[in-house]
C-alpha positions in Angstrom: -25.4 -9.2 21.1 -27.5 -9.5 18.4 -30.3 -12.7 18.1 -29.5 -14.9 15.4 -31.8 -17.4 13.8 -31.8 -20.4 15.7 -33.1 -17.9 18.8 -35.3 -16.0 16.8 -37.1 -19.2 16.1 -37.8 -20.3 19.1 -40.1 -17.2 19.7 -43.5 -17.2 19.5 -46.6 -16.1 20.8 -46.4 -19.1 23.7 -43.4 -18.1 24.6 -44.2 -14.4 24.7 -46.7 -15.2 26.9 -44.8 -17.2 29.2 -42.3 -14.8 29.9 -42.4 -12.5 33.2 -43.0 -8.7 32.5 -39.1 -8.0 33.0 -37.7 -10.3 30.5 -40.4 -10.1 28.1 -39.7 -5.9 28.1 -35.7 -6.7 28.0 -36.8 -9.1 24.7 -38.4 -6.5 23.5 -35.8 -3.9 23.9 -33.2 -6.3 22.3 -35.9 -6.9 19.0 -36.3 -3.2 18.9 -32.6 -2.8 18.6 -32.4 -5.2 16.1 -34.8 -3.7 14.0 -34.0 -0.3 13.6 -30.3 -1.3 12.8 -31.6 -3.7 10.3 -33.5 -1.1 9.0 -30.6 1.6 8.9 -28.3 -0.7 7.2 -31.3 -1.8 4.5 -31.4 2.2 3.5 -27.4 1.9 3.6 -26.0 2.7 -0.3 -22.6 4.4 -1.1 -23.3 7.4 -0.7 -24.2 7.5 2.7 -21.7 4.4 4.1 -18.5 3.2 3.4 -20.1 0.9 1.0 -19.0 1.0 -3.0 -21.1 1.6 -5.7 -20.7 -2.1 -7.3 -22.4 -3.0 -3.9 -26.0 -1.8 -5.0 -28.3 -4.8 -6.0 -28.6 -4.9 -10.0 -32.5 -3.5 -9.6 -30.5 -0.2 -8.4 -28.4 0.5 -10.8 -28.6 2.6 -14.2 -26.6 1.7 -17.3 -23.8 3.8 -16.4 -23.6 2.3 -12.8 -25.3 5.0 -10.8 -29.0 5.8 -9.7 -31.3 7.9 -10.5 -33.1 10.0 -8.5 -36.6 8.4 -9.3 -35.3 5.1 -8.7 -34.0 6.0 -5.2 -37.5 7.7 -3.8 -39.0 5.5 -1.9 -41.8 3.2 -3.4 -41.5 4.5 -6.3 -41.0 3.5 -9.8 -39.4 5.6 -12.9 -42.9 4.5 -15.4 -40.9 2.1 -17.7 -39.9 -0.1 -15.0 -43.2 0.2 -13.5 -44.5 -1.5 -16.6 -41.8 -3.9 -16.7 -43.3 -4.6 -13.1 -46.8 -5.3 -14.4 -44.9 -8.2 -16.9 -46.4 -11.9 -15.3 -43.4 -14.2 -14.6 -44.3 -16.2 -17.4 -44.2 -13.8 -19.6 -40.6 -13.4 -19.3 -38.3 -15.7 -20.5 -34.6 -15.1 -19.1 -31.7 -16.2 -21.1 -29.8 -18.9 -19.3 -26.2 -17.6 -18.1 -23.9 -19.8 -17.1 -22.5 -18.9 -13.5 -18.5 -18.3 -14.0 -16.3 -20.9 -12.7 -14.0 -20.4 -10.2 -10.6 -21.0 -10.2 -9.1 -23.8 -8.3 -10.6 -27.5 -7.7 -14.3 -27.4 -8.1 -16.5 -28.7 -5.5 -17.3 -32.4 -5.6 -14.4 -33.4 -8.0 -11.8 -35.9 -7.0 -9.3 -34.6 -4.4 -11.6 -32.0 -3.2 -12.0 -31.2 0.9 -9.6 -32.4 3.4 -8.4 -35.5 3.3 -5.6 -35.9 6.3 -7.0 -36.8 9.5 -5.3 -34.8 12.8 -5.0 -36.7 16.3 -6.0 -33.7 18.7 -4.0 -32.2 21.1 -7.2 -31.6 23.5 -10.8 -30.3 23.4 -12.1 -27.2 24.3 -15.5 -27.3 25.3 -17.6 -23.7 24.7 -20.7 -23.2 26.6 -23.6 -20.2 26.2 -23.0 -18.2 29.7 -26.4 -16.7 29.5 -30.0 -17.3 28.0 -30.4 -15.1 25.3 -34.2 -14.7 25.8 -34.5 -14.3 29.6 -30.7 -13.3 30.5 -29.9 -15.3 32.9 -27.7 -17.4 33.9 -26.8 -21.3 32.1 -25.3 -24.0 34.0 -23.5 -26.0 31.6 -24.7 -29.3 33.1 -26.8 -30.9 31.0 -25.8 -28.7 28.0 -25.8 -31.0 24.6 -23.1 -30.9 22.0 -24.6 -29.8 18.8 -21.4 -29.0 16.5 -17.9 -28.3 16.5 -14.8 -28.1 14.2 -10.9 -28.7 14.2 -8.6 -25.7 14.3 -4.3 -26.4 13.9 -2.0 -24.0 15.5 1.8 -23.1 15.5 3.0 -22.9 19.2 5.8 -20.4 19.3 8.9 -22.1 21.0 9.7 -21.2 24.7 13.1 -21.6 26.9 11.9 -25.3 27.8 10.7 -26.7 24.7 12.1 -23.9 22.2 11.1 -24.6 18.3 8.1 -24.5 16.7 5.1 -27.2 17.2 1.8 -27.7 16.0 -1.4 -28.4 18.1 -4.6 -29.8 17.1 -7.7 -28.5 19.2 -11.1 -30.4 18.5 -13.6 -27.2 19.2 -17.3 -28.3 20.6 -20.3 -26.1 21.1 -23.0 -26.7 23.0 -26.9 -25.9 23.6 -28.1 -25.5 27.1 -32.0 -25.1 28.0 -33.1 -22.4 30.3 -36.2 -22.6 33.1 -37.6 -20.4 30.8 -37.6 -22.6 27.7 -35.3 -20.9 25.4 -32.4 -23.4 24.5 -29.5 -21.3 23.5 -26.3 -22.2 21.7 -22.3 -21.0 22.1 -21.5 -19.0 18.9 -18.4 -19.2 17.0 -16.7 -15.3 17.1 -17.2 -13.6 13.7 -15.6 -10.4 13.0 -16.9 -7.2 10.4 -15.0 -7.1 7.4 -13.5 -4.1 5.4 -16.5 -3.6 2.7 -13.9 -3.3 0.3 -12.1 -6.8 1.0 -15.3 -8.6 -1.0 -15.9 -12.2 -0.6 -13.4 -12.6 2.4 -14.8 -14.1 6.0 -13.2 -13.6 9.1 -14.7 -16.0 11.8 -13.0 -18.7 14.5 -14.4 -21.5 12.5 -11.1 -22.1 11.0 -8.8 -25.2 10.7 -6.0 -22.5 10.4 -5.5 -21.2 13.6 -3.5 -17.5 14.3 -0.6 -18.5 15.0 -0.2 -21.1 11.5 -1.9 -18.0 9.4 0.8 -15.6 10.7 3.8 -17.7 9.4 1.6 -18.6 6.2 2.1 -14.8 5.6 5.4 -14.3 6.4 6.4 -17.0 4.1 4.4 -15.6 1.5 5.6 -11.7 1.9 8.8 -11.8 4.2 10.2 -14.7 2.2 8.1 -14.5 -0.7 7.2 -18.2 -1.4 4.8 -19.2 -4.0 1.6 -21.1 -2.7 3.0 -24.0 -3.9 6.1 -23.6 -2.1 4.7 -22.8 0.9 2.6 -26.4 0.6 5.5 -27.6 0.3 7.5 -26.2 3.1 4.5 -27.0 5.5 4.1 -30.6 4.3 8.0 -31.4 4.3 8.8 -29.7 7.7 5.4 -29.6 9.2 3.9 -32.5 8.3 1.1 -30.0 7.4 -1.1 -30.7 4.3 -2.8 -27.8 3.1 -4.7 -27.1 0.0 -3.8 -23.7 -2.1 -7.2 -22.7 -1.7 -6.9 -23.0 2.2 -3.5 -21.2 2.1 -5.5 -18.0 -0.5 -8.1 -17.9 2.4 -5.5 -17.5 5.2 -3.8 -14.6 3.5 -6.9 -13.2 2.5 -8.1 -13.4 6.2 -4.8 -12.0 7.8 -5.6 -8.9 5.5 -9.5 -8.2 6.9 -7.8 -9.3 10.6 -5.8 -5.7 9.9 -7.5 -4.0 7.8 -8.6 -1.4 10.4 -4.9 -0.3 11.2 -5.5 1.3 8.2 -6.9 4.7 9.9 -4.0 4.3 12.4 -1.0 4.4 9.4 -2.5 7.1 7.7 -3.1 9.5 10.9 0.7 8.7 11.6 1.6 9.9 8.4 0.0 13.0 8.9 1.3 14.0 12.1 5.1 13.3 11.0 7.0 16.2 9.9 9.0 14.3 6.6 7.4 12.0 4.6 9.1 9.9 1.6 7.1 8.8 -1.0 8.0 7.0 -4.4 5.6 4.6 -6.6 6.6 1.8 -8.9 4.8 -0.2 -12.2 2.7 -3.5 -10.7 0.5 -5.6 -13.1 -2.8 -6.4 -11.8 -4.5 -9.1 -14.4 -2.6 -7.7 -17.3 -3.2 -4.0 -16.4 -0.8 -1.7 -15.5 -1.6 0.0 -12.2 1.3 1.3 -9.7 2.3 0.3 -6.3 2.9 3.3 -4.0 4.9 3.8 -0.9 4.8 6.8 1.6 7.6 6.0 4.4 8.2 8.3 7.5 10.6 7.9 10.8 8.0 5.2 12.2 5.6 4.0 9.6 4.9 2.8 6.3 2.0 2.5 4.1 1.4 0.9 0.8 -1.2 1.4 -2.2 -1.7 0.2 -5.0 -3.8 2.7 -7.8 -3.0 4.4 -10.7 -0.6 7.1 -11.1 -2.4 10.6 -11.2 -2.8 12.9 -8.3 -5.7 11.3 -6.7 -4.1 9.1 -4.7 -1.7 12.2 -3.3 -5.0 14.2 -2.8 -6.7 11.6 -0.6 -3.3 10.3 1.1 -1.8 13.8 2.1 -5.3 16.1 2.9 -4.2 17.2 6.1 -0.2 17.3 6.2 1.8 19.7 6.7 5.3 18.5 7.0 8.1 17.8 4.1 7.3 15.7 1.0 10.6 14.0 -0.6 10.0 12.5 -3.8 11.6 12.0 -7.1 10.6 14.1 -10.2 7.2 12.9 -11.2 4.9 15.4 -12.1 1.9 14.4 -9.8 3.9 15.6 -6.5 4.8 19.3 -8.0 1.3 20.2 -6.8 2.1 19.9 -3.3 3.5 22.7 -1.5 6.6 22.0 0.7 8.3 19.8 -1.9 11.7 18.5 -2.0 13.9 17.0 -4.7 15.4 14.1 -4.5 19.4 14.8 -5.6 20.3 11.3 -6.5 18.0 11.5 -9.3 19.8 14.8 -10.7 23.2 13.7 -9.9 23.1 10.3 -11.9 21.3 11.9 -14.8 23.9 14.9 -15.1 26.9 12.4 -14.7 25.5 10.5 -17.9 25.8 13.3 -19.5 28.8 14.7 -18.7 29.9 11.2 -20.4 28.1 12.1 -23.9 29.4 12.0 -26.9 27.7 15.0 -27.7 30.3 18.2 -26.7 27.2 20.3 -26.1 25.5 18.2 -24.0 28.7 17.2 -22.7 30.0 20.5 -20.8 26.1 21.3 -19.5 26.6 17.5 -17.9 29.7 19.1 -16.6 28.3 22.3 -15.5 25.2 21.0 -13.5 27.3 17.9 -11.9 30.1 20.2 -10.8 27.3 22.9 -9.3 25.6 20.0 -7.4 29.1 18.6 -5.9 29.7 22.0 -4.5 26.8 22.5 -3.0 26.5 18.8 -1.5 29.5 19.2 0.2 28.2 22.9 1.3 25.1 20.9 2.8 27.3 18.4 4.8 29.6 21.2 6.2 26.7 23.5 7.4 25.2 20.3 9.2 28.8 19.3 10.9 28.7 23.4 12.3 26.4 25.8 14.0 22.9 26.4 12.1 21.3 28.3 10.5 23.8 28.9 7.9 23.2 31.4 4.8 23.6 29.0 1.6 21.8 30.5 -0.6 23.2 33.8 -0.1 26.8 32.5 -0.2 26.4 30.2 -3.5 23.9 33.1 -5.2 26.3 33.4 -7.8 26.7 29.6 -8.5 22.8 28.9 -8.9 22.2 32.0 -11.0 24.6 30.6 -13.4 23.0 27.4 -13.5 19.7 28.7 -14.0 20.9 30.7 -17.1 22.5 27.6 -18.1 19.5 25.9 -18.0 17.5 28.3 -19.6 19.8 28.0 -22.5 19.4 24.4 -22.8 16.1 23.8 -22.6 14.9 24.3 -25.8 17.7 21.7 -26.5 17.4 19.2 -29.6 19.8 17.1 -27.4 16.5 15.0 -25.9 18.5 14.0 -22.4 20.1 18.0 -22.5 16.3 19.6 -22.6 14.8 16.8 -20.4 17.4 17.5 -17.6 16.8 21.7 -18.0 13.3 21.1 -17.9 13.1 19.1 -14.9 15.9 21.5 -12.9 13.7 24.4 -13.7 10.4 23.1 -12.9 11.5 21.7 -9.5 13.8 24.3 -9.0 12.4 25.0 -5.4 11.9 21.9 -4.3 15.3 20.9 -5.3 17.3 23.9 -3.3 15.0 24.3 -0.4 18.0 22.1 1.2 19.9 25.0 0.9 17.4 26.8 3.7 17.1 24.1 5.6 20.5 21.8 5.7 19.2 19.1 7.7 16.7 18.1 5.7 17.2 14.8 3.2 18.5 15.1 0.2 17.7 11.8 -1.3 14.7 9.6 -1.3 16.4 6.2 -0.6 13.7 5.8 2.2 11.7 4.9 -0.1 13.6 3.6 -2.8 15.0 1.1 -0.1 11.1 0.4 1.1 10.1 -0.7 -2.8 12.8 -3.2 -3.6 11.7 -6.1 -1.1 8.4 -5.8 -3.2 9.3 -5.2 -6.8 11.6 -8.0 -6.3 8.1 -10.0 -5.0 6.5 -8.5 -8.2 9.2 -10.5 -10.3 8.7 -13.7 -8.4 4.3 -13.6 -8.8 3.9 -11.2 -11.7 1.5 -8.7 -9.3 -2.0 -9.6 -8.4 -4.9 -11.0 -10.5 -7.8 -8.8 -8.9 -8.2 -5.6 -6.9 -8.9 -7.5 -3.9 -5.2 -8.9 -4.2 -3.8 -6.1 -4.6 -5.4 -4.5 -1.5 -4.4 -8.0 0.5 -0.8 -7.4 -0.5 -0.8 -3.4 0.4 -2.5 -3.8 4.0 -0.4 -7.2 4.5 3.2 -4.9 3.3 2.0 -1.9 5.3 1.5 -3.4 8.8 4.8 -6.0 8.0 7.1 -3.1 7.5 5.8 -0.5 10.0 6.4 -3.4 13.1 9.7 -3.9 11.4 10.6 -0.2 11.9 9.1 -0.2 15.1 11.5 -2.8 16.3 8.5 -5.4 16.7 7.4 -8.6 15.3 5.0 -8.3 12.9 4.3 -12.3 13.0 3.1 -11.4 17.0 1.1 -8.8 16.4 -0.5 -10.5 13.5 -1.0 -13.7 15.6 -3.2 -11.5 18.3 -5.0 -9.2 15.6 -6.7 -12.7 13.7 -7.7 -14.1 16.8 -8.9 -11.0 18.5 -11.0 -10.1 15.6 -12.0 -13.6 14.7 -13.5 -13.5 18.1 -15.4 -10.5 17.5 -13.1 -8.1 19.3 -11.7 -4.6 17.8 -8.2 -4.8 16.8 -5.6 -3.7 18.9 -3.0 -0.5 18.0 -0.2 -0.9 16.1 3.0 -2.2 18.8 5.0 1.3 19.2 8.9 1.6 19.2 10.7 0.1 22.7 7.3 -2.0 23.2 
């Protein structure tokens, strides 16, 4: 427990004095502590902390957004800016900028703060348990109420009063005085935040409470509500009102609350032995960026970045197991690769219904070699494995090869595009053949995209990166409870109020939980 300022204040060199040699060295121990991890996180930058590079302070950074070496030795100047330095304040005349306006009701205009009053439910009283300079123990007698706030829950139903209610809960803290003259006050938790989630607080001083901020997010991802619908929805069956703004910050916060099961989706990725992954277009404020899904027995996880490779790099460094994906070219780097047929199937069907008699009978020719050996495929998994395939349809994928070695310097644009993409994933796509009980489709995650394009349709994507990283942690931990057999709206209930409290954030629920 770290002191904050209303403690720090309070000591001085009276109270130094005053204090007996073993709590003035346990004071002195805690100020210590306090020091050198203020000190560690002041030489903190991104490249030695999870911290990004827009983080640095504008003094830090070069034109180009990084710094120098000069500027990063300590005390030390690079000799233009140590003339710059030299310049007397009134010597430099700043031009006025005008501080961007934030979307949303401004503060102070009509309409703005909360204007509907709650009759609470019941008061909770919170009390400091011990003095933060001496360490002992506070007896709440006497203790003063010094602040305080209003939090609305939803109550889950229960066998004797099932449904859903609200409850209002007027929150007090107090300040008690200790013998040894420190007066200290009950805290309100406050949890870290993901450095990358900018701008967003997670703390119990909330008017939303966990329960309320768990159904705000399933009616805006599980039943993908507008904000204005869900203000709706709250005020016309709730009797809730709720500004937009508080509804942004709720979401926002469920996000931070989960952020850290992060780590624990991506290790379970790795360990499973197939993996489906599959990306689709999402606008971020009017840029095109892509939303990607990687989808295994038990899990799920969601990105959103561009297309190239470097979000496969980062995601799969360290597995080992089966990648299913569709023909994109970014996944042909990876080594155990397979090919999703559906893909191949629809594409040769088209044109085996071309107009075209050229393009027509090599339609005909790789449809036909497919349907034989998907029907091989789902016989050797009905019998005894292993079974040769490959050896026993040799003859039948030789002549597809030359067939497609014929056609791919086609002027027929669908006829070369399909005998360019058979031969470049020609491994991945008959490695079923080796191994029949592998997938031969990726409908896993096909099927795990279609909730949220159809979301993309209803809000047109996200306006910033911080959106769009809501929305991916938010979709991620939603649909991996859902696989698990869990409620997500549960687990998301205990994560924001464990980790508005301070506390870390508990594991993922497993399957039969």
């Amino acid at each position: 427990m770290h002191l904050n300022d209303h403690s720090l204040r309070q000591i001085d060199d009276a109270y130094l004095r005053s204090l007996e040699p073993e709590a003035l060295c346990a004071l002195s121990l805690r100020l210590l502590a306090d020091l050198k991890e203020a000190r560690d996180r002041l030489h903190q930058g991104p490249e030695n902390s999870s911290r990004p590079p827009s983080s640095r302070v504008p003094w830090e950074r070069t034109s180009g957004g990084q710094v120098s070496d000069e500027d990063a030795e300590d005390g030390e100047l690079r000799p233009e800016l140590a003339e710059v330095a030299k310049v007397q304040p009134a010597e430099v005349q700043p031009a006025e900028v005008q501080p961007a306006r934030k979307a949303g009701k401004q503060p102070g205009a009509p309409g703005m703060g909360r204007t509907q009053v709650f009759q609470a439910h019941e008061e909770q009283a919170h009390y400091p348990a011990v003095c933060v300079g001496c360490g002992q123990t506070l007896d709440p007698a006497g203790a003063i109420a010094y602040t305080g706030f209003q939090s609305v829950d939803l109550h889950w139903g229960d066998p004797v009063a099932p449904g859903l209610t609200l409850r209002v809960v007027d929150h007090r803290y107090y300040e008690a005085s200790c013998a040894c003259g420190h007066h200290t006050r009950a805290r309100a938790g406050q949890g870290a935040v993901d450095p990358l989630l900018a701008g967003i607080t997670l703390g119990e001083w909330r008017l939303v409470g966990p329960g309320l901020a768990a159904l705000i997010v399933a009616l805006a991802f599980r039943f993908r509500l507008s904000r204005a619908r869900i203000q709706e929805f709250l005020a016309q069956w709730l009797g809730l009102k709720l500004s937009i703004g508080t509804l942004h910050q709720t979401i926002h916060e469920a996000s931070a609350a989960i952020a850290p099961a992060e780590a624990e989706l991506v290790q379970a990725l790795l360990d499973s032995a197939l993996l489906h992954a599959d990306e689709t277009p999402w606008p971020e404020h009017g840029e095109t960026f892509w939303l990607w899904v990687f989808r295994a027995l038990t899990v799920t996880l969601y990105y959103v970045a561009g297309r190239g490779k470097e979000l496969l790099d980062n995601v799969l460094e360290g597995f080992h197991g089966w990648l299913m994906s569709d023909g994109w070219g970014a996944y042909r780097h990876y080594p155990r690769r397979l090919r999703c047929w559906a893909h191949l199937i629809r594409k040769a069907r088209g044109l085996a219904q071309s107009s075209d008699q050229t393009a027509r009978a090599f339609g005909r020719r790789v449809l036909n070699t497919l349907e034989v050996l998907l029907a091989a495929v789902y016989a050797a998994r009905e019998g005894p494995l292993p079974v040769d395939l490959p050896g026993q349809h040799a003859a039948a994928l030789a002549t597809l090869r030359t067939a497609c070695e014929q056609h791919r310097g086609s002027d027929h644009g669908k006829t070369h595009a399909l005998a360019v993409e058979l031969l470049n994933d020609w491994e991945a796509i008959f490695q079923v053949l080796q191994h029949p009980a592998l997938p031969l489709t990726n409908n896993d995650a096909e099927r795990a995209l279609r909730h949220w394009v159809i979301l993309r349709k209803l809000s047109l994507g996200t306006r910033t990166e911080v959106g769009s990283r809501v929305m991916a942690l938010l979709a991620s931990v939603i649909d991996t409870c859902r696989q698990r057999g869990q409620s997500p709206w549960r687990y998301l209930e205990r994560a924001i109020a464990d980790r508005r409290a301070g506390q870390p954030l508990a594991p993922l629920p497993q399957q039969g939980e």
